[in-house]
Each structure stands twice: as C-alpha cells, then as structure tokens.
DRENDO-1510 file (C-alpha; in Angstrom, 1 decimal, always signed):
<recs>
REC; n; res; u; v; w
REC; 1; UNK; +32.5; +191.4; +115.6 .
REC; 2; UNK; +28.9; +191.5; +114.3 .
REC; 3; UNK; +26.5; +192.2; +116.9 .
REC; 4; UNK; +24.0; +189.3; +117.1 .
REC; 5; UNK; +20.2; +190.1; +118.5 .
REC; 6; UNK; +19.7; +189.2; +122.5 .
REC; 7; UNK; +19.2; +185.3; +122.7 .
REC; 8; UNK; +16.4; +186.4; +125.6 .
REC; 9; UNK; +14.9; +189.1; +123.4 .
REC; 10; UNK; +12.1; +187.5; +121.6 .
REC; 11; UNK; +11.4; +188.8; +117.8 .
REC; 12; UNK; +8.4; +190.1; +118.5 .
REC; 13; UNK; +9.6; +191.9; +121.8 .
REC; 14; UNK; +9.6; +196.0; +121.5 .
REC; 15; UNK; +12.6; +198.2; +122.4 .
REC; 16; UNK; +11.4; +200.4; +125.1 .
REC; 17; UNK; +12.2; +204.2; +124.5 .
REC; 18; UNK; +15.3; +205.8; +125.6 .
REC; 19; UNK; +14.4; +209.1; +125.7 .
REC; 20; UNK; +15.0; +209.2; +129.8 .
REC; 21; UNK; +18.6; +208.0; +129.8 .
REC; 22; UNK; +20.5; +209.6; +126.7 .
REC; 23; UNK; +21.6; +212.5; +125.1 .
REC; 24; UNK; +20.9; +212.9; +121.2 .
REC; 25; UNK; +22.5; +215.5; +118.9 .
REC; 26; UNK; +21.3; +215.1; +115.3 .
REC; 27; UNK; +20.8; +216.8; +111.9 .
REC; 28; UNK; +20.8; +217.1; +108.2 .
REC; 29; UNK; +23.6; +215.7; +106.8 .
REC; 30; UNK; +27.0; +218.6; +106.4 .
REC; 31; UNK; +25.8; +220.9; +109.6 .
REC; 32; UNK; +28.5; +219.7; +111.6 .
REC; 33; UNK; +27.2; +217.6; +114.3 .
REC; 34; UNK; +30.5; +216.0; +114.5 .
REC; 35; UNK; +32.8; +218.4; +115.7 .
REC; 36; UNK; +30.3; +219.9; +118.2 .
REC; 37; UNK; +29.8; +216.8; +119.8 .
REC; 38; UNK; +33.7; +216.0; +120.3 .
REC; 39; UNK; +34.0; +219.8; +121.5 .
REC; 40; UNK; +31.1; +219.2; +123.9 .
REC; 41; UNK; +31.5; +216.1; +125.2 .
REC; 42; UNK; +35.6; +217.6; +125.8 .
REC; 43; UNK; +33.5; +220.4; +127.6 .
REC; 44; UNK; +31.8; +218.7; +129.7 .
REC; 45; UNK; +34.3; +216.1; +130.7 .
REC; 46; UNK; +36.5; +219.4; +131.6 .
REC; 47; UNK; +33.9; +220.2; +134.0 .
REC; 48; UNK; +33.2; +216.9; +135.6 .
REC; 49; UNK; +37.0; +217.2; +137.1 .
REC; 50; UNK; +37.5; +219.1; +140.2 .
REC; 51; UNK; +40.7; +220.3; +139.9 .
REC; 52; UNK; +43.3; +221.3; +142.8 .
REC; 53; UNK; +46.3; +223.3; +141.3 .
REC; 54; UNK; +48.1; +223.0; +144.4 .
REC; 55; UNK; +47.9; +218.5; +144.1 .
REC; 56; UNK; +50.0; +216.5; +142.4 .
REC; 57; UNK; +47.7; +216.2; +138.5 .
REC; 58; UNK; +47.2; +212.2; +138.9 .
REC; 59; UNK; +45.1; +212.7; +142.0 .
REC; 60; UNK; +42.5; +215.1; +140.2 .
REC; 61; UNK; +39.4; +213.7; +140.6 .
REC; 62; UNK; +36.6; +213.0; +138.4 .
REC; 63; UNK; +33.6; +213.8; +140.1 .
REC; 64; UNK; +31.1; +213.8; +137.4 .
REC; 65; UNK; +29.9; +211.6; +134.6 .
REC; 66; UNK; +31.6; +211.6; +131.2 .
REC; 67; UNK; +30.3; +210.9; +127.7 .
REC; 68; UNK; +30.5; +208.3; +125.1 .
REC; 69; UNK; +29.6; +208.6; +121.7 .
REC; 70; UNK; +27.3; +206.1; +120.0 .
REC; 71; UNK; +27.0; +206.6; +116.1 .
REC; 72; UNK; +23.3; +207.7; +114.8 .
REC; 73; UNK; +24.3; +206.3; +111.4 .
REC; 74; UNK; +22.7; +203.3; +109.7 .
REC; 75; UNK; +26.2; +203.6; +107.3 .
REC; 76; UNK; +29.0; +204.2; +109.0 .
REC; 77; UNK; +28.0; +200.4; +110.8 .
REC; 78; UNK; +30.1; +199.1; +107.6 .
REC; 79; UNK; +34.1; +198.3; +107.6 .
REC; 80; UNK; +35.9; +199.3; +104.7 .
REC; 81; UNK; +33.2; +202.7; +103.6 .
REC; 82; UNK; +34.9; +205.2; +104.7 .
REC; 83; UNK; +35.4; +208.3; +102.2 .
REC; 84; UNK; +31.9; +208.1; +101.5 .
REC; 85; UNK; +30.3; +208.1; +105.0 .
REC; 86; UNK; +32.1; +211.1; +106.8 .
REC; 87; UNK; +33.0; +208.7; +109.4 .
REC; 88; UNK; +34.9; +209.8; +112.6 .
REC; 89; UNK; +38.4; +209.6; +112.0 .
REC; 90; UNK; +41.0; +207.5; +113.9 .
REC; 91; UNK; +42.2; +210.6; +115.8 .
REC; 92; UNK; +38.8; +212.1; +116.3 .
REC; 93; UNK; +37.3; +208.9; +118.0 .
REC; 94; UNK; +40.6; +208.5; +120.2 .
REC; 95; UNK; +39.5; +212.2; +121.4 .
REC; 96; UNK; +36.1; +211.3; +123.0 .
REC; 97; UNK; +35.4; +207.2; +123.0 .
REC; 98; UNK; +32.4; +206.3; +120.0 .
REC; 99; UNK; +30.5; +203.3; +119.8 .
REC; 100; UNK; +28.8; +201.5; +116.7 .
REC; 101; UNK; +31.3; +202.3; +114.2 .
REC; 102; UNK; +32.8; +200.0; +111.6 .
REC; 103; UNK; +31.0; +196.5; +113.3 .
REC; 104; UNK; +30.0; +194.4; +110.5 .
REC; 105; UNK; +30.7; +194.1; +106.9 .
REC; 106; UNK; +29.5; +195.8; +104.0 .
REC; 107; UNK; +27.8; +192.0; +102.7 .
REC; 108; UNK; +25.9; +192.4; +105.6 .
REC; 109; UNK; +21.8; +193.9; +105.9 .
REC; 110; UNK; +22.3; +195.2; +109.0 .
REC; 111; UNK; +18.4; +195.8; +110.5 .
REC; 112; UNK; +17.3; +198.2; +112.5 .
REC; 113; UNK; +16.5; +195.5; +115.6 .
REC; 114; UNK; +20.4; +194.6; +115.2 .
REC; 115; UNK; +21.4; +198.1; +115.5 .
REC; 116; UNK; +18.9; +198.7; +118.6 .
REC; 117; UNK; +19.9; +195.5; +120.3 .
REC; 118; UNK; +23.9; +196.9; +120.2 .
REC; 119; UNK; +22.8; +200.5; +121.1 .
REC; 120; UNK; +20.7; +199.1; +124.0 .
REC; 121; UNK; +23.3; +197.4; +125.2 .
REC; 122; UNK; +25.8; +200.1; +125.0 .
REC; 123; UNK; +23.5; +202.5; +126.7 .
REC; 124; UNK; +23.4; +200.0; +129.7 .
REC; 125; UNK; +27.4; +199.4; +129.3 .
REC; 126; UNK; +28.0; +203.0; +129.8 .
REC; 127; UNK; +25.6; +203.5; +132.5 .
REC; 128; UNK; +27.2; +201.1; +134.5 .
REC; 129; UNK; +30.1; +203.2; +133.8 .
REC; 130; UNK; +29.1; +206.0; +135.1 .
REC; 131; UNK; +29.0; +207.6; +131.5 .
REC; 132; UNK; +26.4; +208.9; +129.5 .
REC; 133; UNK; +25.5; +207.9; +126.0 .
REC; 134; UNK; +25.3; +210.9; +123.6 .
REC; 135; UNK; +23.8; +209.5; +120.1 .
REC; 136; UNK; +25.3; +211.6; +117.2 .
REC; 137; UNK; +24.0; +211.0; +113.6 .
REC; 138; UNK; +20.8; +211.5; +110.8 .
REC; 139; UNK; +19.3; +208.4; +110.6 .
REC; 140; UNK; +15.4; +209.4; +111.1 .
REC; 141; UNK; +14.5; +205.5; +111.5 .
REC; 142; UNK; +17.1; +205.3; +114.0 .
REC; 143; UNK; +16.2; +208.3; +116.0 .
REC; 144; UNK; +13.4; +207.8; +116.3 .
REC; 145; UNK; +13.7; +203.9; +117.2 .
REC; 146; UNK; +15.7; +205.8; +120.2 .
REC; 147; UNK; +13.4; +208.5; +121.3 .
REC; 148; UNK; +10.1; +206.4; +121.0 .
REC; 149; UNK; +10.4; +202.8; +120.6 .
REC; 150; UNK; +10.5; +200.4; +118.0 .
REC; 151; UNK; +8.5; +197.2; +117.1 .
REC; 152; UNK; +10.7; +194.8; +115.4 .
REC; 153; UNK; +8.0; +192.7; +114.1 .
REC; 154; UNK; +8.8; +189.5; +112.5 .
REC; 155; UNK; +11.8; +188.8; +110.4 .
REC; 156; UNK; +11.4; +188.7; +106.7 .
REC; 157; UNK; +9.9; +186.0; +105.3 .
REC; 158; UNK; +11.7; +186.4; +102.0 .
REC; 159; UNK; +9.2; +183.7; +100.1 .
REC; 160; UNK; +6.3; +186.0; +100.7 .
REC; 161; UNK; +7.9; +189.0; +99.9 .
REC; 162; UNK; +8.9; +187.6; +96.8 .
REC; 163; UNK; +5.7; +186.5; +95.7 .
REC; 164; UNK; +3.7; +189.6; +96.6 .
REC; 165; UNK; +6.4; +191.5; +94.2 .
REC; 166; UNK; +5.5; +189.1; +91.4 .
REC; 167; UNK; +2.2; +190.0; +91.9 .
REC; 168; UNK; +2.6; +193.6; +92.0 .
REC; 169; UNK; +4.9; +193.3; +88.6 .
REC; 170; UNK; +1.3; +191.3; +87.2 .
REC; 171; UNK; -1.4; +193.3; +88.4 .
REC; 172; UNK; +0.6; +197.2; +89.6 .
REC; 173; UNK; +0.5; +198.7; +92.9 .
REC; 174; UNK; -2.8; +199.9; +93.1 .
REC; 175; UNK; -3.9; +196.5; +93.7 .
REC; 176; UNK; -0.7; +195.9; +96.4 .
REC; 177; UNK; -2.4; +198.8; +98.0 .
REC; 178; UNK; -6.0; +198.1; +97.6 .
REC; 179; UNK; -4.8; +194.5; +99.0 .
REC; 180; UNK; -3.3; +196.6; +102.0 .
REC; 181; UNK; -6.5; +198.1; +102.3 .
REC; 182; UNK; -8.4; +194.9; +103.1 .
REC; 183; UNK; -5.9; +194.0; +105.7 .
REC; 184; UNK; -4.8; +196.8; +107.4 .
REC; 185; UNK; -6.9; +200.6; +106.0 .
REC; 186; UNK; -5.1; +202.4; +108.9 .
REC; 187; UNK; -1.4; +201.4; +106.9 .
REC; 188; UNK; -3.0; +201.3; +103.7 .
REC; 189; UNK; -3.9; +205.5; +104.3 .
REC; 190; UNK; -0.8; +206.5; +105.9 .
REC; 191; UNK; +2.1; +204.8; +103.6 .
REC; 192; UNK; +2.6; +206.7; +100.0 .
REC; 193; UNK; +0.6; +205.2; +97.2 .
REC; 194; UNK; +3.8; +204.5; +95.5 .
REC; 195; UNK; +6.3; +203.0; +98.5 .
REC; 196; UNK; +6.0; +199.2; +97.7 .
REC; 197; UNK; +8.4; +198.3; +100.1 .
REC; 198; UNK; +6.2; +199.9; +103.2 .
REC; 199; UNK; +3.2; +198.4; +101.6 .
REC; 200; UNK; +4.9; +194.4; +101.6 .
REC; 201; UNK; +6.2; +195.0; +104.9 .
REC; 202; UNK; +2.2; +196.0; +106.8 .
REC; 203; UNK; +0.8; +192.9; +104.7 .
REC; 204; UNK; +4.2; +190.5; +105.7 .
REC; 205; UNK; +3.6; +192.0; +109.2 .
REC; 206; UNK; -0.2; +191.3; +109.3 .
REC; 207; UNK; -0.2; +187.9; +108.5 .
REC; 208; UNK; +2.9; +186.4; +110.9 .
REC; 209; UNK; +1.9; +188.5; +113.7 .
REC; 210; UNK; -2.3; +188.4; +113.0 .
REC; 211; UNK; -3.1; +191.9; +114.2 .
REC; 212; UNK; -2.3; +194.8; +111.9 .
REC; 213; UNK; +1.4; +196.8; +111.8 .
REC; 214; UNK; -0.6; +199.9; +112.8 .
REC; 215; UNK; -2.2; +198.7; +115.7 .
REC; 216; UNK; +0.5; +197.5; +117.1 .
REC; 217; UNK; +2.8; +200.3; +116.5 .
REC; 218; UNK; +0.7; +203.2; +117.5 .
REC; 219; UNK; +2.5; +204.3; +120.8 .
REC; 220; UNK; +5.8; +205.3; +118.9 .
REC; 221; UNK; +3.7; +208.4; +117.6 .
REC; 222; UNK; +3.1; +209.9; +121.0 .
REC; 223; UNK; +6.1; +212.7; +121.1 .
REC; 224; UNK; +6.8; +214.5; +124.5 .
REC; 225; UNK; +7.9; +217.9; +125.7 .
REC; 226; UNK; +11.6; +218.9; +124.4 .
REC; 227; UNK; +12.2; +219.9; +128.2 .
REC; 228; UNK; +11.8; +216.2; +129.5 .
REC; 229; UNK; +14.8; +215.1; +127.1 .
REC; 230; UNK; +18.1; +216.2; +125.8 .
REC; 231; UNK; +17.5; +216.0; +122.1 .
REC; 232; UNK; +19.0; +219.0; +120.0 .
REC; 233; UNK; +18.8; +219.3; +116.4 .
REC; 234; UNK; +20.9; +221.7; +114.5 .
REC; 235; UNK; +19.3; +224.1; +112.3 .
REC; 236; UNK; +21.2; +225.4; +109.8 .
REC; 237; UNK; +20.5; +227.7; +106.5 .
REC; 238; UNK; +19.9; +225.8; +103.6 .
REC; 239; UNK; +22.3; +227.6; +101.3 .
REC; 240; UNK; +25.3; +227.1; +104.4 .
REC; 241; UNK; +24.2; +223.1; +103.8 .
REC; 242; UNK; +24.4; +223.5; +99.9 .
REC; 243; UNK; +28.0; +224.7; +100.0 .
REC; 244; UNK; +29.5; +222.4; +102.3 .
REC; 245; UNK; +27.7; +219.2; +100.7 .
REC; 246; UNK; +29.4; +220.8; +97.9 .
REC; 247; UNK; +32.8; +220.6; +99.3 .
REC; 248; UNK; +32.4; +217.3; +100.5 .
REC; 249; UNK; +31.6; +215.7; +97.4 .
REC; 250; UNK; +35.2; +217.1; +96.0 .
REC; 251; UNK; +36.7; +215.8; +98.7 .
REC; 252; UNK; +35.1; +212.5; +98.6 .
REC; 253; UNK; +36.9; +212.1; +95.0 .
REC; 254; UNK; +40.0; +213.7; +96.1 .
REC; 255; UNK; +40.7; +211.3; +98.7 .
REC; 256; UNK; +40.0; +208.7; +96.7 .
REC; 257; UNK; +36.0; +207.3; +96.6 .
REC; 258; UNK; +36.2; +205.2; +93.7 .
REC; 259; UNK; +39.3; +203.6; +94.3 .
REC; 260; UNK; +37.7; +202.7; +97.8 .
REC; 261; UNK; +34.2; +201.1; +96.3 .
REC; 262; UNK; +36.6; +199.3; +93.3 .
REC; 263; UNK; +38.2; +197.4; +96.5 .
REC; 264; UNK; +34.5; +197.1; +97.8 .
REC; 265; UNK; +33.4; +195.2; +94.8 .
REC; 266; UNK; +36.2; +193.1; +94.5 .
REC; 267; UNK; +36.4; +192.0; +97.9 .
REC; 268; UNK; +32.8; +191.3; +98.5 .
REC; 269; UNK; +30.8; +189.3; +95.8 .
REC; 270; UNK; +27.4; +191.4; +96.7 .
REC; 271; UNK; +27.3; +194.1; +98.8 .
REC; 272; UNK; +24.3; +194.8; +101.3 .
REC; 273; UNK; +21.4; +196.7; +99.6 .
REC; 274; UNK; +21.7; +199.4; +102.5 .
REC; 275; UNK; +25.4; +199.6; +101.6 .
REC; 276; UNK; +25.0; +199.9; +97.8 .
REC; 277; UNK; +22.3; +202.1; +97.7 .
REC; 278; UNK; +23.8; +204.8; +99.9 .
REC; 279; UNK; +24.5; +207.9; +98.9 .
REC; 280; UNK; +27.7; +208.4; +97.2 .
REC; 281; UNK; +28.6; +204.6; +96.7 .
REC; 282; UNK; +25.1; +204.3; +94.6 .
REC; 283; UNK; +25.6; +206.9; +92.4 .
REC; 284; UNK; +29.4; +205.7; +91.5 .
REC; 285; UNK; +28.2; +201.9; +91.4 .
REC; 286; UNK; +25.4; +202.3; +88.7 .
REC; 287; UNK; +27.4; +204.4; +85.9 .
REC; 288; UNK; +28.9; +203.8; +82.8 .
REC; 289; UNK; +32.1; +205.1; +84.1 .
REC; 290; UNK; +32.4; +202.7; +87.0 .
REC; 291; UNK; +32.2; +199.7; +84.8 .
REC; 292; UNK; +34.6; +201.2; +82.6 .
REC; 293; UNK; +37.2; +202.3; +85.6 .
REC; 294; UNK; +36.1; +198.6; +87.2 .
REC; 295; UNK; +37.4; +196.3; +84.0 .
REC; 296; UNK; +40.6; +197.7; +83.9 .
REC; 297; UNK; +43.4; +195.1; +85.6 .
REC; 298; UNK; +44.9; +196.3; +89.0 .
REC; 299; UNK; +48.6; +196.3; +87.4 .
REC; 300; UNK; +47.7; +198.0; +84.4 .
REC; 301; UNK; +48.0; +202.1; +84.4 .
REC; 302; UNK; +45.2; +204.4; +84.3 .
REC; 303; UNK; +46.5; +206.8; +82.0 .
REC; 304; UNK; +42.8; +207.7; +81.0 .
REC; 305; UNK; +40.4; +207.9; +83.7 .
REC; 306; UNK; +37.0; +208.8; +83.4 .
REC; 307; UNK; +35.4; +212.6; +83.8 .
REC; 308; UNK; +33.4; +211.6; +87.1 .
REC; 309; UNK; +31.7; +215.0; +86.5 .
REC; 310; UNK; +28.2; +213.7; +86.1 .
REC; 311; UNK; +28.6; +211.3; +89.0 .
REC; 312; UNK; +29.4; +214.0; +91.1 .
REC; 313; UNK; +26.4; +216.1; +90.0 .
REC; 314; UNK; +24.3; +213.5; +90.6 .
REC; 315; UNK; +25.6; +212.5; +94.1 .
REC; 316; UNK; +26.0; +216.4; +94.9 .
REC; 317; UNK; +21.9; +216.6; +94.0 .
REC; 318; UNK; +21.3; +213.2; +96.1 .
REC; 319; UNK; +22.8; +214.6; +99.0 .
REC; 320; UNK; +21.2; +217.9; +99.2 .
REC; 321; UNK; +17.8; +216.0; +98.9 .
REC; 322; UNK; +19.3; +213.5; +101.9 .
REC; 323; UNK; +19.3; +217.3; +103.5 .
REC; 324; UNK; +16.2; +218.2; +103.1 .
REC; 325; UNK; +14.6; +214.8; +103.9 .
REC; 326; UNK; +16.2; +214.6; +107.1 .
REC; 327; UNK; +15.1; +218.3; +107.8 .
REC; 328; UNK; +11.7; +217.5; +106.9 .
REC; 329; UNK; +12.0; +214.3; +109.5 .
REC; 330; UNK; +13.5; +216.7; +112.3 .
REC; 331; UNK; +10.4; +219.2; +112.4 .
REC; 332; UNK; +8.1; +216.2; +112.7 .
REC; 333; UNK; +9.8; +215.6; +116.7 .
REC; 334; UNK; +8.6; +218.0; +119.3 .
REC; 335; UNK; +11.2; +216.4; +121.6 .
REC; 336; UNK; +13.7; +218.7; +119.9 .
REC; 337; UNK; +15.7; +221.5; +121.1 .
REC; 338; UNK; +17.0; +223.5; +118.3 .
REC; 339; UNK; +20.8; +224.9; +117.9 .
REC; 340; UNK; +20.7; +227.7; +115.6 .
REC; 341; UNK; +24.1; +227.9; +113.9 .
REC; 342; UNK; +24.0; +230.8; +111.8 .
REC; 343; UNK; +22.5; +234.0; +112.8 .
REC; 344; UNK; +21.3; +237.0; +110.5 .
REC; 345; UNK; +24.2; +239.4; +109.5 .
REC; 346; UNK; +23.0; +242.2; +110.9 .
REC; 347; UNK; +22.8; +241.2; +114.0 .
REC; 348; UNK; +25.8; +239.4; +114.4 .
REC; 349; UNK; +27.0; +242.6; +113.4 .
REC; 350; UNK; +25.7; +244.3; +116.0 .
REC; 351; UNK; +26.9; +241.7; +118.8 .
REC; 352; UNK; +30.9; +242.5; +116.9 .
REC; 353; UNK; +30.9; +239.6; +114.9 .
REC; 354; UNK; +32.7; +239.7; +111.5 .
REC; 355; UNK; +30.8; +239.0; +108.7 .
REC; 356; UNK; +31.5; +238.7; +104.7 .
REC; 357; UNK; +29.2; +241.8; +103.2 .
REC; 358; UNK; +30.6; +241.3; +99.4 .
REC; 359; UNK; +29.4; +237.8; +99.2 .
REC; 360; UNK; +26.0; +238.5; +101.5 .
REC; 361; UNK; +25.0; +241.1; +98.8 .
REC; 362; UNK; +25.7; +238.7; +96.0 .
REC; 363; UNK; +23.0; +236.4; +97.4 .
REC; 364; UNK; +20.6; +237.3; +100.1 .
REC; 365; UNK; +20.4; +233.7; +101.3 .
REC; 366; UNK; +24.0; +233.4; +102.4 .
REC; 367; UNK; +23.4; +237.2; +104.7 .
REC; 368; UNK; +24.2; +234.7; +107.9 .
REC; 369; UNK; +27.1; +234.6; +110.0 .
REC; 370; UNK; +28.2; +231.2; +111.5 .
REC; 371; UNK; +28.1; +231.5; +115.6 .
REC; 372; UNK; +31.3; +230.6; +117.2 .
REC; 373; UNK; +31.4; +226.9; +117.7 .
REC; 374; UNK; +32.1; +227.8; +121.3 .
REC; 375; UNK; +28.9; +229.8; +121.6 .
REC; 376; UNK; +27.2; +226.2; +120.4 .
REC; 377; UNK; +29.2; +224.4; +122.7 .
REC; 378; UNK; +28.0; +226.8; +125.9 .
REC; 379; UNK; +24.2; +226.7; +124.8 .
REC; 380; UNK; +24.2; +222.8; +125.0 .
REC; 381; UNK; +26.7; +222.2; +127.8 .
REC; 382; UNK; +24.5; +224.8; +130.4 .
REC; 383; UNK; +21.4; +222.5; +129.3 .
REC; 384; UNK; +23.1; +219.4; +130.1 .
REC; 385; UNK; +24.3; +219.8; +133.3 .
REC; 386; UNK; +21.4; +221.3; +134.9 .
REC; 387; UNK; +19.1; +218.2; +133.1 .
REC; 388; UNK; +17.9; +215.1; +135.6 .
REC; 389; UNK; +19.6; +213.0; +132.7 .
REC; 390; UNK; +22.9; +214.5; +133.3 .
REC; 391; UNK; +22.9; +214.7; +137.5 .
REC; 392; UNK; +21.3; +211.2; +138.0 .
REC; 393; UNK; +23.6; +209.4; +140.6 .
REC; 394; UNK; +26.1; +207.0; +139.0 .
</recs>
C-alpha cells in the first residue's frame, strides 16, 4: 500500500525535527549498519526483560521499551529491487520488526514529503507502542529531513519546470543561475554552478510560495550537540569500504541483478527516475549489453551472455563514490556520535586481538583490525540506555 501525504498536512506545512524522539544509526554505504542494528536492537530488547529463572518463561516480563526499525533508504521503498539495494532479508526483518520497506512500486517518484509523512507516522505508531524507532540507512536528504526538519515546499509544477529547461537548453546555465540570482542570491551562492536541478527547484519554489527557498529553509542548518541525540555514524577505513563494495558487486551478479531489472522493465512500462538512476540498476539499464541481453525472447536460451565486466567496473566505481559522498555528508552533522569499526593493528595487538600482518605489510592502508561486532554492540547499547530518549516513560 502506497503511503499517501496526511489529508490535514497542508503542502506548504514543515515536518518538525525528530531528533528528541529517535535513535539513528547511519553510514557510507558497505560498513555494515545492518547487522549492528539487528544485533543491537536484539541487545537491548534482551535487557528490557526482567527475567526470573525460578517462573514459568511466559510470565517474564518486559519491563522496558523495545525497538523497531525504520529504513533510512530512499531505495529500498521500491517492491521488486532487491539484489541491488542490500535490502533486509525476509529472515533478517522477522528478527527485529523494520518499517518503510518494499511500500510502493518502482513506477512510482516517491518524494521525500511522502517518505516523511510515513516515517512520522511510524515514529508516533511505535511510540504509542511503547517502542522506539531506530532509523537505519545513508540517505543524507533523508537524515537529515529527520534530524532537522524539512520544508516540503510546493509540489512540482511540471509546466514550469519544463519551460525553464528549454530555456536553459537555449541560453546555458549561467543564465539559469544568473536568473536565480535575481530571485533568490542567497540559493543562487550556495547551490553548485552546474546543479540545474537545485537551481529549477529555488526559482519553482520562489514563485509559488513568493518568499525565497532560502529564507524559508534556514532553520534546518542549525545542528546541535551529539550528547542531546542518539545519532551514531560508523566510521570505517576507506580501503575496508573498497573491498566489501567490491564483494558486493560480485554478488549482486551472482544472485542474479540483471535477470531482476529484465523483469523490472518488462513489467513496468517506465520506471521512477529515483529507481532507474540508482546505483547498480543505472549502470546495467544504459549499456549496450543490457539491450542486447533485454531483446532476447524469455523461451529462447542464453547460450551467449554478455561479459558484464565493464558494467561491473563501472557500478563498482559508482559505489565507492556513493561512499565517499555520503562520508562527506556525515562530517557535515555535529549531532553525530561516531563508531569506529576498525582500530590500528598495533594496538589491537596489544589489547590480544588477531590480526592479518602478511596482508597489512602488502598495503599500509588495510594495517586495521575489525573490532568485534560485540565491542560495537556494547559501545552503543551503554549510550542508549542511560539517554532521556531511551528511559522516557511509555
């Protein structure tokens, strides 16, 4: 079922920051926020129970909150993209219960109001509960959406747009920006010279609305103190990133990627630009090898499929740029509390943890060991508990 925007939320209406009521985990695409969230929100459900060994096991008591996952992924929103998202599995979201997942199809632009009217809601839903909502993803427009606000703005007034872009293909962007200038210099400075879409958007926002986008959206800079929240970011060495992107990508294509985005396109006549220009599906959609792999009939055998070498390259350097866009959007929240997940060698070595010295010395940027999960799980569980956010009455 699609979620539809709040019938009493007018357009213009901002979504309030959540910062107060949620816990976030978030960062760069491969660093594994997956499986430490399951493993902490297992944690911390553990501890919530008070158990009596000596009573019968149904009449142990919950006497804490528990929490509920709600997907930080502007992605994994879409049915049927699966291989290429990373996507909870089945069994991994019957473990803890996640929110936000697979909820509209892949046909449909799915806004960022749309997402924050559903999230908004589920954070109430789970409140009421007794629950806590744990946000777990890398979508920077999302996160931050949650930990400061959003204005919506007004919905997209296709016509314009579409006439502003024939008048950037006539007279180029510097005279979209200079244009921008006129109406709003404060947008105009702070959106790159070359980011048309940004540009249509302050000028479309200007003229529904009749004050500027930058005026109005000025109190979602204002970042707070990473004590007053329960936002962690993990950090994790760059080359640690590389490899397991690297992994992924052959397991995307093992388990099948472009047989899944074949079905895509031949069940859905256009899919959503958010949905055909993510990574992985984009790469695979725009080459020569798709449309070659795509005309072949269903029933006749593929005896000679195409070397989907180059597609993986490029999707493998996509990805790792993803990486270090997201990383570059983490460092700009001071709400965050990083989770180192590596240490150096030589002093996990000191503290008796095994490390790999042949492959260390064969490149200095991999001499760090990965810290237990259960070391990760510990550092963020002793925060939570001890947080107002966490020991709020239910």
């Amino acid at each position: 079922m699609t979620p539809e925007l709040s019938p009493e939320r007018d357009s213009l209406d901002c979504f309030p920051a959540l910062l107060d009521r949620v816990l976030v985990l978030t960062g760069p695409t491969a660093s594994g926020k997956t499986q430490l969230a399951l493993r902490v929100a297992e944690a911390l459900t553990d501890r919530s129970v008070t158990r009596d060994e000596t009573a019968p096991k149904a009449l142990a008591k919950t006497a804490g909150p528990s929490i509920e996952i709600i997907s930080l992924d502007s992605i994994a929103v879409y049915r049927q993209m699966d291989i290429g998202t990373a996507k909870p599995s089945a069994e991994e979201q019957r473990r803890v219960v996640h929110h936000l997942i697979d909820v509209v199809q892949p046909d449909h632009e799915y806004s960022v109001a749309e997402y924050l009217t559903a999230a908004h809601r589920c954070v109430e839903e789970i409140w009421a509960r007794g629950n806590r909502p744990m946000f777990v993803g890398g979508t920077p427009m999302y996160l931050k959406a949650i930990l400061r606000g959003f204005d919506p703005g007004p919905p997209a007034d296709e016509t314009f747009r579409s006439s502003v872009m024939e008048d950037v293909k006539r007279y180029g962007i510097e005279a979209l920006r200079q244009r921008l200038q006129q109406v709003d210099p404060l947008s105009a400075a702070r959106i790159d010279a070359s980011d048309v879409r940004r540009m249509i958007r302050a000028l479309e926002f200007a003229r529904h609305v009749g004050t500027p986008i930058s005026h109005r959206q000025h109190q979602f800079d204002v970042e707070r103190s990473p004590e007053e929240g329960l936002v962690f970011t993990l950090q994790t060495p760059r080359a640690v990133l590389h490899r397991r992107i690297a992994a992924r990508v052959e397991r995307m294509f093992a388990a099948g990627l472009v047989d899944e985005i074949r079905r895509l396109k031949q069940n859905f006549a256009e899919l959503s630009k958010t949905a055909r220009t993510a990574v992985g599906y984009r790469e695979v959609l725009e080459s020569s090898e798709f449309a070659q792999w795509q005309s072949l009939p269903d029933n006749e055998p593929k005896l000679t499929e195409p070397d989907w070498s180059v597609v993986a390259e490029q999707i493998l350097f996509h990805t790792r740029r993803l990486a270090r866009r997201q990383e570059t959007w983490f460092r700009s929240f001071g709400e965050m509390r990083g989770i180192a997940t590596h240490t150096p060698a030589e002093s996990a070595k000191a503290n008796g943890v095994p490390t790999d010295d042949k492959k260390a010395g064969r490149d200095a940027s991999v001499e760090m060991t990965a810290r237990p999960i259960e070391q990760l799980v510990d550092e963020m569980t002793n925060v939570i508990v001890n947080h107002p956010i966490w020991k709020q009455a239910r």
